[in-house]
N, C-alpha and C positions, 0 to 999 in steps of 0.2 A: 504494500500500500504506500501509497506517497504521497506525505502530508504537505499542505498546502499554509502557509505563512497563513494569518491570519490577520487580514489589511486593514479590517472593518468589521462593527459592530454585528456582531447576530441578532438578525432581523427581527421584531419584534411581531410576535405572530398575531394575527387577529383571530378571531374565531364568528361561527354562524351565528343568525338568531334563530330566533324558534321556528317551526315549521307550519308552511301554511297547509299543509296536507299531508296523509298519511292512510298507506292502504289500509284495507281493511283485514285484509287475509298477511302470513307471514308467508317468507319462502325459506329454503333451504340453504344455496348458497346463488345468489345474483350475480351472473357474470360482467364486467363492465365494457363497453360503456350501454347503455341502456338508449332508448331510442324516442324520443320524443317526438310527437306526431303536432300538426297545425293545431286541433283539437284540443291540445293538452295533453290528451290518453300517451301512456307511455306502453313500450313495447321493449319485453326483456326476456331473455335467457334465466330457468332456474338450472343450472346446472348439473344439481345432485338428481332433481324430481327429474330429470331429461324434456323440459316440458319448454314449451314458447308459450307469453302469453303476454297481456293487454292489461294495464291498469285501468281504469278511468278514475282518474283523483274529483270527479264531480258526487259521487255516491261511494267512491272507497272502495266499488266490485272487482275481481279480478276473474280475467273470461281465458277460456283456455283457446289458441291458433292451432288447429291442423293436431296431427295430432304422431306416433312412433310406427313409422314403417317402411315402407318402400314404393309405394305407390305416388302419383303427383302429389307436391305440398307438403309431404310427408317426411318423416326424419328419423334420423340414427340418434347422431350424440351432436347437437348446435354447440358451435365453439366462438362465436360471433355478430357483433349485428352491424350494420354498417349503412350508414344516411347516405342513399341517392339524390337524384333529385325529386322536391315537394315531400311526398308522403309513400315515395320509395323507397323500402331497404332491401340490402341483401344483408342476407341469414345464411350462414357457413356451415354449412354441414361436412366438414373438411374429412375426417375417415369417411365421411361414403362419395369422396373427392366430389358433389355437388353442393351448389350453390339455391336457395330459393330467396325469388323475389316476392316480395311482399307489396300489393300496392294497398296501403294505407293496415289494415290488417288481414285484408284477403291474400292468401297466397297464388299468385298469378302465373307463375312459370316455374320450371325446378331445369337447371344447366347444369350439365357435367362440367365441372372446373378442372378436370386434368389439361395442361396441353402436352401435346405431342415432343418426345422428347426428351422432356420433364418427370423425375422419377416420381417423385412427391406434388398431390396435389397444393396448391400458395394456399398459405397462412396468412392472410390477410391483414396489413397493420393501416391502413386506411384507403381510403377512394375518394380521387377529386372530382370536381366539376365536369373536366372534360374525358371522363371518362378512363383513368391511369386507376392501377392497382399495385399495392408497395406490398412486397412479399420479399420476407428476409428468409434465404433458404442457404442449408445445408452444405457447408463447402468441404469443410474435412472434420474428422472426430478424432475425438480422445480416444488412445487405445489402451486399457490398462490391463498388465498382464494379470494371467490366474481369473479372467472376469468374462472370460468367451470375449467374441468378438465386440467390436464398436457397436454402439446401436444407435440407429438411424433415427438422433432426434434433435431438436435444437438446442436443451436441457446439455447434450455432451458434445455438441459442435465445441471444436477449437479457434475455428474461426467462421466467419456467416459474410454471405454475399446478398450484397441489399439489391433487390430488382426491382423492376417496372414492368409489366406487365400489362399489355396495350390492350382494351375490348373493343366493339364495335361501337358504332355514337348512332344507333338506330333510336329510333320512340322509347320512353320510359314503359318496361313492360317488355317490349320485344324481343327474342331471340336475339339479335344481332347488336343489341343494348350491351348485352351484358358475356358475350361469350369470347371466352380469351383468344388473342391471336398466337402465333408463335413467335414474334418481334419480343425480346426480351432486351432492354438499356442494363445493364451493369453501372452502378452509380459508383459504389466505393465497398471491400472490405472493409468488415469491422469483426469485432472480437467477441466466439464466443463464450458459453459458461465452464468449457467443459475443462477441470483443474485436476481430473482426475476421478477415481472414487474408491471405496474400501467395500470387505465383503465383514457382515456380524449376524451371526444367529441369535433369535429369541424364540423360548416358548410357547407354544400357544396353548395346549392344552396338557394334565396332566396323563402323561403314557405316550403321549402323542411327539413324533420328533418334531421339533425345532425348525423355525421357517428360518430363508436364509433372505436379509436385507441387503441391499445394494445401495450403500449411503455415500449422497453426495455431501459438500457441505453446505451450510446455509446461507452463506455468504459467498458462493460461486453464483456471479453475474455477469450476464450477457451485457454489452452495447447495444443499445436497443433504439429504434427509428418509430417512426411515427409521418403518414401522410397526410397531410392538411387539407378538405374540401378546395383551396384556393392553389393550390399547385406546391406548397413549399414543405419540407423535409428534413422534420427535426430528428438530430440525432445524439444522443443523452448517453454518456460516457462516467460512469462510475469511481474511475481511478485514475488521476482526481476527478471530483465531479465536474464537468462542466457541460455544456450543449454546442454545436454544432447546427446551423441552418443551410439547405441546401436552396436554391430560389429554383423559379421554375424553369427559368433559363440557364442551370448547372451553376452559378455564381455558389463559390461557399462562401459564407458567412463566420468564417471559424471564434467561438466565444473564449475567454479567458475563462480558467477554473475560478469555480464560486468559492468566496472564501468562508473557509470551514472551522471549526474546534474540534480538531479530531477527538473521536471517541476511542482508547483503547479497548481492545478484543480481549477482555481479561477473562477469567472461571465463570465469573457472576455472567457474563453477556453468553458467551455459551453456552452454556447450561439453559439460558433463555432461549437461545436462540434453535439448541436441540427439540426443546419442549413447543415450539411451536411449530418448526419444521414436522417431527415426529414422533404428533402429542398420541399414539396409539401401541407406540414402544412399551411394553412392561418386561424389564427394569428398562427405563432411558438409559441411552447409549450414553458412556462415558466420550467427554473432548475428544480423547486420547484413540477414538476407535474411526473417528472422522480422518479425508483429507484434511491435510493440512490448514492453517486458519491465520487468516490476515492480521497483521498488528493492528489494526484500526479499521472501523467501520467502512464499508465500502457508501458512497451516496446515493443509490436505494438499492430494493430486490429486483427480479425480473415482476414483468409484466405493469410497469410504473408507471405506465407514461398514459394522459388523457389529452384531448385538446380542449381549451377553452372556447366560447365563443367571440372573446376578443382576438383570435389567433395565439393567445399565449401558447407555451406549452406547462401541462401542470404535471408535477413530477412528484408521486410519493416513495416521500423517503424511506429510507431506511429503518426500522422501529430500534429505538434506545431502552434497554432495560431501567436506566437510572430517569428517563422521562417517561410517565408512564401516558401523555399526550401522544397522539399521530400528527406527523404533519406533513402538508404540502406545500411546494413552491413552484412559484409560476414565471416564468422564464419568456422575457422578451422576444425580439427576430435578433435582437443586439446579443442573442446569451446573457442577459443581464436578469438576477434575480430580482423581482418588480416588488413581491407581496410573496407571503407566508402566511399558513390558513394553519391553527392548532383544534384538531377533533380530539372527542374522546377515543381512549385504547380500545372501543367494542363498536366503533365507528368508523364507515369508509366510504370515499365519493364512490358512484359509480356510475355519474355522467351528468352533461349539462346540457339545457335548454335554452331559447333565448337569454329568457330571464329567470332560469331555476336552476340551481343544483340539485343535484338528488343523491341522497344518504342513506346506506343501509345500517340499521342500528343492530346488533347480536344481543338476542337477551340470556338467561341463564339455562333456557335450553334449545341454548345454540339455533334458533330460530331468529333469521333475518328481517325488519320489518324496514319498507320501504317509505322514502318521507323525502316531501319536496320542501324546498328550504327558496326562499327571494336571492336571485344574485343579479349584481350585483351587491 
């Protein structure tokens, strides 16, 4: 890890006010970002329940979209939602390498997303205006001996190759809207999680042998991107922390690292940071049975990154055992840290509206309940 001088004061965080709505029903786990419609009604991924569905914050109901199969409309496992244009999304059904479109909550079309060529169907980190898709895919893995071979994921990429990925610019709705070409842009390497891993048995039952865990560590993070509706391409850097802006006309933007107070990686942040990686562990794994562990906190996890409506990029951080706040920071097209947002520890955004955030709150069992909040 490589600590960063520390130029200037740590930003003084603000926090939300209350919430002007709040569903009715609780979910499982809310993937983010969530999908806001003209209407209000929001459209969201429950992750665990495998399910798509439709808030309406006007009565607090929650309706369920389409429903688990194979058929048109229909789905595996949703890993995504992503604003077209007006009251279109696409909905990522990336292991059954298709894609469905959604116009407003109707499901309208279901596309094969593989292209030709292409091992892996794109993981999808945003969609602009004119029709480009940002998919950071797989360029080489970690191979660690005694563990079989590599395995084909972004989790153990060593390094990741950010693409562009061209569809057609037919009607919203159409086949030809939304179905990939084979013109793939190469923007830039960047770096990814993969530092290794260790093998450790636990018991599960008694008489029963011992399952065998494949642990990485908690603190092994990817370089991670982000596509803007408006064509631009942030890209959010761990070690040190800082951002990167790519414009739509290739210009970089390169940011200076944000100045930080490094956190040291002591027993006490371990140990946390084991129990929430692998709260299912009985006995939790000892430091000492992990890859290796950074002298100081990396500037966030994987999966960090949201966009603002003001074009910011909003980045959450990394969790501090000695703060028991979350926080976010929101990051100019300059790389320049603007604001910092302080939630509760059982609290996380998971997307914004014109003028709303929205916040998934965990209560004590472990049920998510969804709540829109005024932003600015």
């Amino acid at each position: 890890m490589v600590a960063v001088p520390v130029a200037a004061a740590q930003p003084v965080a603000s926090s939300l006010g209350r919430p002007n709505a709040t569903a009715e029903a609780p979910f499982s786990r809310v993937l983010a970002p969530v999908r806001e419609l003209a209407d209000g009604r929001v459209v969201l991924i429950d992750e665990i329940e495998r399910r798509l569905a439709v808030v309406d914050f006007r009565d607090g109901d929650t309706h369920e979209i389409g429903r688990v199969g194979d058929g048109p409309g229909e789905y595996h496992r949703l890993s995504g939602l992503h604003a077209l244009g007006g009251d279109t999304t696409l909905v990522e059904d990336q292991l059954a390498r298709r894609w469905i479109i959604l116009i407003g909550t109707r499901p309208a079309l279901t596309v094969h997303s593989g292209v030709s060529g292409v091992r892996f169907a794109p993981q999808v980190f945003g969609v602009d205006r004119i029709g480009r898709v940002l998919d950071v895919h797989v360029m080489r893995f970690h191979d660690t001996p005694g563990l079989g071979p590599p395995i084909a994921s972004r989790v153990n990429a060593e390094s990741l190759l950010v693409l562009v990925r061209w569809r057609g610019r037919g009607p919203p709705g159409s086949d030809s809207a939304v179905r990939l070409t084979r013109r793939v842009d190469t923007i830039r390497t960047i770096r990814g999680a993969g530092r290794g891993q260790t093998v450790a048995w636990r018991p599960v039952l008694p008489g029963k042998p011992p399952i065998r865990w494949r642990l990485d560590n908690p603190f092994n993070v990817a370089d991670q991107a982000l596509l803007f509706p408006d064509g631009w391409i942030a890209l959010a850097f761990p070690d040190p922390f800082r951002v990167e802006w790519i414009a739509p006309n290739g210009r970089s933007v390169p940011g200076d690292p944000i100045p930080e107070q490094p956190v040291p990686v002591d027993d006490r942040v371990k140990r946390a940071a084991i129990k929430w990686k692998y709260p299912k562990a009985d006995p939790q794994f000892d430091p000492k049975e992990l890859p290796p562990w950074p002298a100081t906190l990396p500037g966030f996890l994987n999966d960090a990154l949201l966009a603002a409506p003001d074009g910011r990029l909003v980045v959450q951080r990394a969790f501090n055992p000695r703060d028991a706040r979350l926080f976010y920071d929101f990051i100019d097209r300059a790389g320049k840290r603007t604001g910092r947002l302080a939630l509760k520890p059982n609290e996380r955004i998971v997307g914004f509206g014109q003028r709303s955030v929205y916040v998934v709150a965990t209560d004590d069992d472990d049920l998510e309940w969804l709540r829109r909040h005024p932003w600015p």
